[in-house]
CHARMM internal coordinates of N, CA and C (Angstrom, degrees):
IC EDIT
DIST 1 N 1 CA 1.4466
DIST 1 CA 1 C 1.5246
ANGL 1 N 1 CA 1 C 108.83
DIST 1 C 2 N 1.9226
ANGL 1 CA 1 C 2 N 115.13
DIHE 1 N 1 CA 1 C 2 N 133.78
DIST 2 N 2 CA 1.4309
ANGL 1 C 2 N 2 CA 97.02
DIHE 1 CA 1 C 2 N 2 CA -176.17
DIST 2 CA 2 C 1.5923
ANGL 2 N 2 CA 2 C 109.33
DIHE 1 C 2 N 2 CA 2 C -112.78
DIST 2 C 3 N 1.2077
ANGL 2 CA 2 C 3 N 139.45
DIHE 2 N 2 CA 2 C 3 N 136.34
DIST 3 N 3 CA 1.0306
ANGL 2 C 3 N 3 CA 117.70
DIHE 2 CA 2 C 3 N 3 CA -164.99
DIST 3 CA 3 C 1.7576
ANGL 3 N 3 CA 3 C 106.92
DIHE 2 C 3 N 3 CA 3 C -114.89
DIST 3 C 4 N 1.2009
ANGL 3 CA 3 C 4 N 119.46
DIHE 3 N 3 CA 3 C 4 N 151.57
DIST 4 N 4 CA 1.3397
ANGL 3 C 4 N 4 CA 118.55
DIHE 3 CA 3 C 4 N 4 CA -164.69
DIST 4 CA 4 C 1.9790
ANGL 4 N 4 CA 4 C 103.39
DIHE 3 C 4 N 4 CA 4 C -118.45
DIST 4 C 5 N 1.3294
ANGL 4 CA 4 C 5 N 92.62
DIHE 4 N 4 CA 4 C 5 N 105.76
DIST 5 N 5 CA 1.6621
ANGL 4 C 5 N 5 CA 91.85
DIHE 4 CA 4 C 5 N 5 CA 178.01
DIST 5 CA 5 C 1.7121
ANGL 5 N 5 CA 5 C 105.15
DIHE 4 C 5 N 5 CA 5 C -104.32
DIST 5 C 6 N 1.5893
ANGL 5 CA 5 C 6 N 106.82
DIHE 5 N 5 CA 5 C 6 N 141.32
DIST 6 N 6 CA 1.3223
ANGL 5 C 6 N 6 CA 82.67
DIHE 5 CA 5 C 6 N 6 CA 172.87
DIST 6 CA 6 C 1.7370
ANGL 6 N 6 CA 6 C 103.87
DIHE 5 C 6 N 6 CA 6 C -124.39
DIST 6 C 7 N 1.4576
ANGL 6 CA 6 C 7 N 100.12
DIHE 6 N 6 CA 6 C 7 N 168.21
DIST 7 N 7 CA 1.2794
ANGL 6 C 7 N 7 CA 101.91
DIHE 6 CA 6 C 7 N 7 CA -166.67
DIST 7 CA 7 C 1.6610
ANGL 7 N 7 CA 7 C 110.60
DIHE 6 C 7 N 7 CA 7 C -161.50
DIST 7 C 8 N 1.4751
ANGL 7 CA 7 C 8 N 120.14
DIHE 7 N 7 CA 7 C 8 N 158.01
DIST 8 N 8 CA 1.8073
ANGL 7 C 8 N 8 CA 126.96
DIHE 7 CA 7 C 8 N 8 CA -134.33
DIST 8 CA 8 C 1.6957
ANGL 8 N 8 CA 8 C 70.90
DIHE 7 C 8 N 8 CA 8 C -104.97
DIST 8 C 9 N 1.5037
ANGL 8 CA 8 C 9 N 95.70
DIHE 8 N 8 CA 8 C 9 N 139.08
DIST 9 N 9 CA 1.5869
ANGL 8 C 9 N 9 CA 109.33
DIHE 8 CA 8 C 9 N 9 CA 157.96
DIST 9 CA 9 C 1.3714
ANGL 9 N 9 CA 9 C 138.46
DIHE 8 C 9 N 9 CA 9 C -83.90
DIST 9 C 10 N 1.4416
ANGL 9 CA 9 C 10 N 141.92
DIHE 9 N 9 CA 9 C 10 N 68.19
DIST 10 N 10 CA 1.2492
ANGL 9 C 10 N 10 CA 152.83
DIHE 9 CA 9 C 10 N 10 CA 155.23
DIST 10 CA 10 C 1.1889
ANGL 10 N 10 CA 10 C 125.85
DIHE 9 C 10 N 10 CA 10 C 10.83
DIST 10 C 11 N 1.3998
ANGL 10 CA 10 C 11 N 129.43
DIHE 10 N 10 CA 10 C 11 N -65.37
DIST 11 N 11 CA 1.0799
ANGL 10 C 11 N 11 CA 125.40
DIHE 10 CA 10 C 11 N 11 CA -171.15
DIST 11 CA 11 C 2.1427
ANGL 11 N 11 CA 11 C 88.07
DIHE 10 C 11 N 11 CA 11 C -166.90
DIST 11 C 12 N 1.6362
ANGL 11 CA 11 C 12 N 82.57
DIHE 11 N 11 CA 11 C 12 N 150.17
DIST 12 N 12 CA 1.6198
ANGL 11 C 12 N 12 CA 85.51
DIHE 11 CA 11 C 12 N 12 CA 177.76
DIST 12 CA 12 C 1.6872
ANGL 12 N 12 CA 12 C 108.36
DIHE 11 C 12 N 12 CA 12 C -140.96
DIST 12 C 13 N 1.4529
ANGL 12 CA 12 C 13 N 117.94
DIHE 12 N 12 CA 12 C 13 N 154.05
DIST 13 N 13 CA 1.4779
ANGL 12 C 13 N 13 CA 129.38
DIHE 12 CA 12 C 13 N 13 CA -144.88
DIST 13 CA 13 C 1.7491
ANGL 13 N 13 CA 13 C 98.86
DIHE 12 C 13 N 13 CA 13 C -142.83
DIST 13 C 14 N 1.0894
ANGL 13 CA 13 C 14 N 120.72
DIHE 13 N 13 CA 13 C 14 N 56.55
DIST 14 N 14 CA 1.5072
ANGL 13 C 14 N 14 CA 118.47
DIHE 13 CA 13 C 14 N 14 CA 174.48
DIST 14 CA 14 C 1.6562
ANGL 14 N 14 CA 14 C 108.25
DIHE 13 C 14 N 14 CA 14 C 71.88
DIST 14 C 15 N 1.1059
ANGL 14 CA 14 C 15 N 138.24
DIHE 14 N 14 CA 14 C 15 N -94.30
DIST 15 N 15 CA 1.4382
ANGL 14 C 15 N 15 CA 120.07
DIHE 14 CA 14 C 15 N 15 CA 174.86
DIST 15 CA 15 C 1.3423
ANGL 15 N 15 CA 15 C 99.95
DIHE 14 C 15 N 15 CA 15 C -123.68
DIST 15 C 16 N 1.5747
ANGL 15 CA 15 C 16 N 123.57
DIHE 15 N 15 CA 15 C 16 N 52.43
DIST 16 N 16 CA 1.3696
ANGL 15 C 16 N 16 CA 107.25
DIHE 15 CA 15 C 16 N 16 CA 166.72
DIST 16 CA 16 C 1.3432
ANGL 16 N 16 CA 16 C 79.89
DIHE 15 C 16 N 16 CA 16 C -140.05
DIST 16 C 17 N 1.8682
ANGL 16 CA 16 C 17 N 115.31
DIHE 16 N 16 CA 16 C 17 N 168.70
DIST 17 N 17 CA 1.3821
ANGL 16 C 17 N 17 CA 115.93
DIHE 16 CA 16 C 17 N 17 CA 161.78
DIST 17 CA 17 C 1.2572
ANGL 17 N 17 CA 17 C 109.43
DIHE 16 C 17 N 17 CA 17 C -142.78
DIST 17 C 18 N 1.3153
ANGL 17 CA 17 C 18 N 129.57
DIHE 17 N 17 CA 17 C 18 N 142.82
DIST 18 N 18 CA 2.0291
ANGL 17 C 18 N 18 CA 130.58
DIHE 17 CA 17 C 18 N 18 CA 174.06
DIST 18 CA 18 C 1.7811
ANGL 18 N 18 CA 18 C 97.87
DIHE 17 C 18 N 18 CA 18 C -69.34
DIST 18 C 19 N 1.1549
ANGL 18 CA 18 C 19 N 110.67
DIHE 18 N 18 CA 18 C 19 N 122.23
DIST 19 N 19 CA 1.5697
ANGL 18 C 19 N 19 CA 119.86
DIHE 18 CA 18 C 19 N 19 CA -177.93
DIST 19 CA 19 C 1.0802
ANGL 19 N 19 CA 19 C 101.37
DIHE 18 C 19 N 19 CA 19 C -128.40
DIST 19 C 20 N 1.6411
ANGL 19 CA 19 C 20 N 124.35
DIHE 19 N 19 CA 19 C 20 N 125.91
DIST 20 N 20 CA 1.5062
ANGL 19 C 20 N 20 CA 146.53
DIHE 19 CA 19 C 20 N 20 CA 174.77
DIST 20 CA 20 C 1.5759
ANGL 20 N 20 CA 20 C 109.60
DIHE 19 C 20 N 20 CA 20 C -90.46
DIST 20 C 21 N 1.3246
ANGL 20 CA 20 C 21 N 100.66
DIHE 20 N 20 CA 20 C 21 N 108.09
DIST 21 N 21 CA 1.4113
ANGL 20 C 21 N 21 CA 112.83
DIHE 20 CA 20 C 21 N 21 CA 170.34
DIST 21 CA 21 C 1.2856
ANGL 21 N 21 CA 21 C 120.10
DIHE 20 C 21 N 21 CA 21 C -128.38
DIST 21 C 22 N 1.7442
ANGL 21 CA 21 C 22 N 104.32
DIHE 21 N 21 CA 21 C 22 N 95.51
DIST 22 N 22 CA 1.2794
ANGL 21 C 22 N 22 CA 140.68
DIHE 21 CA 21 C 22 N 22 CA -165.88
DIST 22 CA 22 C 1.3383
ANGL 22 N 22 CA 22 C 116.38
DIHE 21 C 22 N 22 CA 22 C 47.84
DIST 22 C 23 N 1.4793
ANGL 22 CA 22 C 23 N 128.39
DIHE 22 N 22 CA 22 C 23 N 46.55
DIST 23 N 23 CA 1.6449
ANGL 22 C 23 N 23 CA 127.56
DIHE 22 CA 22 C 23 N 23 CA -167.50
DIST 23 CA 23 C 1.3730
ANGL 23 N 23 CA 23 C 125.12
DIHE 22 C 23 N 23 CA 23 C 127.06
DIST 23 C 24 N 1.5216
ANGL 23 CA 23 C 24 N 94.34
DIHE 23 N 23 CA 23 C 24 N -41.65
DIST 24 N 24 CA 1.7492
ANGL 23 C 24 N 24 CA 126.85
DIHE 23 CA 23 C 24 N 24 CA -164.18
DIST 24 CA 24 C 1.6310
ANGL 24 N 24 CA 24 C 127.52
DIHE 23 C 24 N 24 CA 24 C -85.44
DIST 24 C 25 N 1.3315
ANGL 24 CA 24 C 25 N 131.11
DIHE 24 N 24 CA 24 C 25 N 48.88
DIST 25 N 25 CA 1.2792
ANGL 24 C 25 N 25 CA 134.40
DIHE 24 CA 24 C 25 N 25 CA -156.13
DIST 25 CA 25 C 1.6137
ANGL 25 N 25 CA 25 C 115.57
DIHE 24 C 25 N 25 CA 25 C -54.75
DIST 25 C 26 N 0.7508
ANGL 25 CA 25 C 26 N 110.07
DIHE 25 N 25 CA 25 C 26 N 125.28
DIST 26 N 26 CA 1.3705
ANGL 25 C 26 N 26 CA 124.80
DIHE 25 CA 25 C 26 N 26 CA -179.11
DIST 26 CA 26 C 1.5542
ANGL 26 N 26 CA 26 C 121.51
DIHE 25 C 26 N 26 CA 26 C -126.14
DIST 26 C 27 N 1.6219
ANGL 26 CA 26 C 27 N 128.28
DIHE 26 N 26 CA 26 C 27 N 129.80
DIST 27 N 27 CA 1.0177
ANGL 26 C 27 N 27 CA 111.78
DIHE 26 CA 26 C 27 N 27 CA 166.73
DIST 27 CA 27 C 1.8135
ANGL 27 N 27 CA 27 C 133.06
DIHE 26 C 27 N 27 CA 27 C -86.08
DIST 27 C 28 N 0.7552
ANGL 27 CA 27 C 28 N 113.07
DIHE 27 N 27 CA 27 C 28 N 164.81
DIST 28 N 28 CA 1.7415
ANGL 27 C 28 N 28 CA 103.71
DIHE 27 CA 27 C 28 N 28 CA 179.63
DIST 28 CA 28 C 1.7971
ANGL 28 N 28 CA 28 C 114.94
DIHE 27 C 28 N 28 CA 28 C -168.74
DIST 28 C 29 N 1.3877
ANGL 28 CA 28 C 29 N 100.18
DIHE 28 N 28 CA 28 C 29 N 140.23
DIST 29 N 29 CA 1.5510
ANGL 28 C 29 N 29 CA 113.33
DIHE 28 CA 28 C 29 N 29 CA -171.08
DIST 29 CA 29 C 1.9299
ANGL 29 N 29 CA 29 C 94.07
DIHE 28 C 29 N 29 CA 29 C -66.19
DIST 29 C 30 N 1.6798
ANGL 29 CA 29 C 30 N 94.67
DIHE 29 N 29 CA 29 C 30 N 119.21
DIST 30 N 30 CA 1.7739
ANGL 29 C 30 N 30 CA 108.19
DIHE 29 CA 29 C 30 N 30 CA 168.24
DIST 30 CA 30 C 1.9613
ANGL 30 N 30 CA 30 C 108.20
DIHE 29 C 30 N 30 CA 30 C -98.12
DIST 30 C 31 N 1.5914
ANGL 30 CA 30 C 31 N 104.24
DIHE 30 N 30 CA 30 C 31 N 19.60
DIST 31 N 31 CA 1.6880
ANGL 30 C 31 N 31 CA 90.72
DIHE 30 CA 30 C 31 N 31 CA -176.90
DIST 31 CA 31 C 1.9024
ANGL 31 N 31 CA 31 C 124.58
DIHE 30 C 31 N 31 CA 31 C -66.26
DIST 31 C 32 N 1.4160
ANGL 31 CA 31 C 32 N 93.14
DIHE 31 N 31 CA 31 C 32 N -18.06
DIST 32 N 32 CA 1.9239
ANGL 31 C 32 N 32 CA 94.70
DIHE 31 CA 31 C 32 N 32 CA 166.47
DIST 32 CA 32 C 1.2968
ANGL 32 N 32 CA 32 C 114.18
DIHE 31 C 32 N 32 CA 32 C -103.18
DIST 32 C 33 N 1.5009
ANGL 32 CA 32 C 33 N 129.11
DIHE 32 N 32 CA 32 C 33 N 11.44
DIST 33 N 33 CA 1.2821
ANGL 32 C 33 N 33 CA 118.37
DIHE 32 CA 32 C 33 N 33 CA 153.16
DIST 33 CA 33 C 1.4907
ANGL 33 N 33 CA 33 C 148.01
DIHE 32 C 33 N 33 CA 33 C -96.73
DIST 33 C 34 N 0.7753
ANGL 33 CA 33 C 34 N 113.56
DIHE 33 N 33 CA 33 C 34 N 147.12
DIST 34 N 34 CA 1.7599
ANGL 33 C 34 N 34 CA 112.01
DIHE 33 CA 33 C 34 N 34 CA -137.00
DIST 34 CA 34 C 1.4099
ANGL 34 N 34 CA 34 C 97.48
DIHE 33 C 34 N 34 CA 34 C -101.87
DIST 34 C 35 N 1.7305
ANGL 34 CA 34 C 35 N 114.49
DIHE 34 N 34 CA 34 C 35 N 123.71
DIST 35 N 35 CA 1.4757
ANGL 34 C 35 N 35 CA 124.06
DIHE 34 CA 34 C 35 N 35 CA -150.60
DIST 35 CA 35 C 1.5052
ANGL 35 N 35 CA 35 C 120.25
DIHE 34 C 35 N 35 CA 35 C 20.50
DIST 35 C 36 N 1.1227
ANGL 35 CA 35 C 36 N 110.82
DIHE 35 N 35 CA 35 C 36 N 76.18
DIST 36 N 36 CA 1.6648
ANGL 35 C 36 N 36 CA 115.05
DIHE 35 CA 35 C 36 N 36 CA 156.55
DIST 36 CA 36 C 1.4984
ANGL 36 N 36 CA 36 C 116.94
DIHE 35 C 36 N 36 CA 36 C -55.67
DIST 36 C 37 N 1.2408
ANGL 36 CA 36 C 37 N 121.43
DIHE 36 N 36 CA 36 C 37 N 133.11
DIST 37 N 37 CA 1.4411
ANGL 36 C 37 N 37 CA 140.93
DIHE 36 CA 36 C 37 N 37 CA 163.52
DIST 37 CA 37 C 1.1039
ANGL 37 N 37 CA 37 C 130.77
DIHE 36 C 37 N 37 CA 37 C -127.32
DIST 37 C 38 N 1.4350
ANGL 37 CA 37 C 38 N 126.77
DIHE 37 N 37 CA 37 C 38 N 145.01
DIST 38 N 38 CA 1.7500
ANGL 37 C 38 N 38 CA 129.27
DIHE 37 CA 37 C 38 N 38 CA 174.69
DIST 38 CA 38 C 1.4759
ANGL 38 N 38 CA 38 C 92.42
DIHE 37 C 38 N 38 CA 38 C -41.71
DIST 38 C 39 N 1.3085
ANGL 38 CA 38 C 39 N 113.02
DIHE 38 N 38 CA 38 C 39 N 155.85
DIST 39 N 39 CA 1.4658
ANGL 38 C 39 N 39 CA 113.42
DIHE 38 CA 38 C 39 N 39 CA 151.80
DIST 39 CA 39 C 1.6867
ANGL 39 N 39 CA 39 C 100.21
DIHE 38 C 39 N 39 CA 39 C 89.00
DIST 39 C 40 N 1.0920
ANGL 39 CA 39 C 40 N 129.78
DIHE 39 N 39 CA 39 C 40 N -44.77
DIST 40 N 40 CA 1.4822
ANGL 39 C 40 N 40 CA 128.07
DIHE 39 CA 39 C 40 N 40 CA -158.31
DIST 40 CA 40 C 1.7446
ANGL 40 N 40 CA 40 C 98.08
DIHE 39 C 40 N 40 CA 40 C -76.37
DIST 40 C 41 N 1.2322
ANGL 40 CA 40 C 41 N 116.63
DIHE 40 N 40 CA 40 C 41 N 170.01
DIST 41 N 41 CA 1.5382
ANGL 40 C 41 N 41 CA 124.73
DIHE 40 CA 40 C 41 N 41 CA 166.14
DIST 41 CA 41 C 0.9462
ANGL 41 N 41 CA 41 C 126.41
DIHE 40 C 41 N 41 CA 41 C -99.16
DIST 41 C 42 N 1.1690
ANGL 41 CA 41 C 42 N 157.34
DIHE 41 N 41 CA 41 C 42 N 137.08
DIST 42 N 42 CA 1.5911
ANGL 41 C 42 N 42 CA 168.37
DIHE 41 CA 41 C 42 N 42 CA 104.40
DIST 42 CA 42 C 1.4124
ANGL 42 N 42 CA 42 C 125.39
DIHE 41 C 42 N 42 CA 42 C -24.78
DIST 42 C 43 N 1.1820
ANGL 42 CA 42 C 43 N 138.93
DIHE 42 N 42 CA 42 C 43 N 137.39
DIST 43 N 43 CA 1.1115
ANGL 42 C 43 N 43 CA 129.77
DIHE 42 CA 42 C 43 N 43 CA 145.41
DIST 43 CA 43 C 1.6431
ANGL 43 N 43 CA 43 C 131.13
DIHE 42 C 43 N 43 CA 43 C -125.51
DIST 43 C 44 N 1.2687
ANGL 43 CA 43 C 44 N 99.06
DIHE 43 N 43 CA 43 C 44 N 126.58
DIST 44 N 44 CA 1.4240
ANGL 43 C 44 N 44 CA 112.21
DIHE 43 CA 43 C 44 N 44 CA -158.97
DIST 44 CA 44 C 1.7268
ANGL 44 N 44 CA 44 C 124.76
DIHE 43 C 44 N 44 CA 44 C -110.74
END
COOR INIT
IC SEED 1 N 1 CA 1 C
IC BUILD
């Protein structure tokens, strides 16, 4: 089962970005997402 959380991007570091999902910071590789920005959402 795959589950899709999504979550606001924080701060970003060349192809990684700190992504807040609901409290929970996590980092994660943004290299197949297409213009990443502070502020925008992800789902992961």
């Amino acid at each position: 089962m795959c589950l899709a959380i999504p979550g606001k991007i924080v701060s970003i570091d060349g192809n990684s970005a700190l992504v807040d999902f609901d409290g929970i910071e996590q980092k994660i590789i943004i290299a197949l997402v297409l213009n990443p920005e502070v502020g925008k959402y992800v789902i992961v």
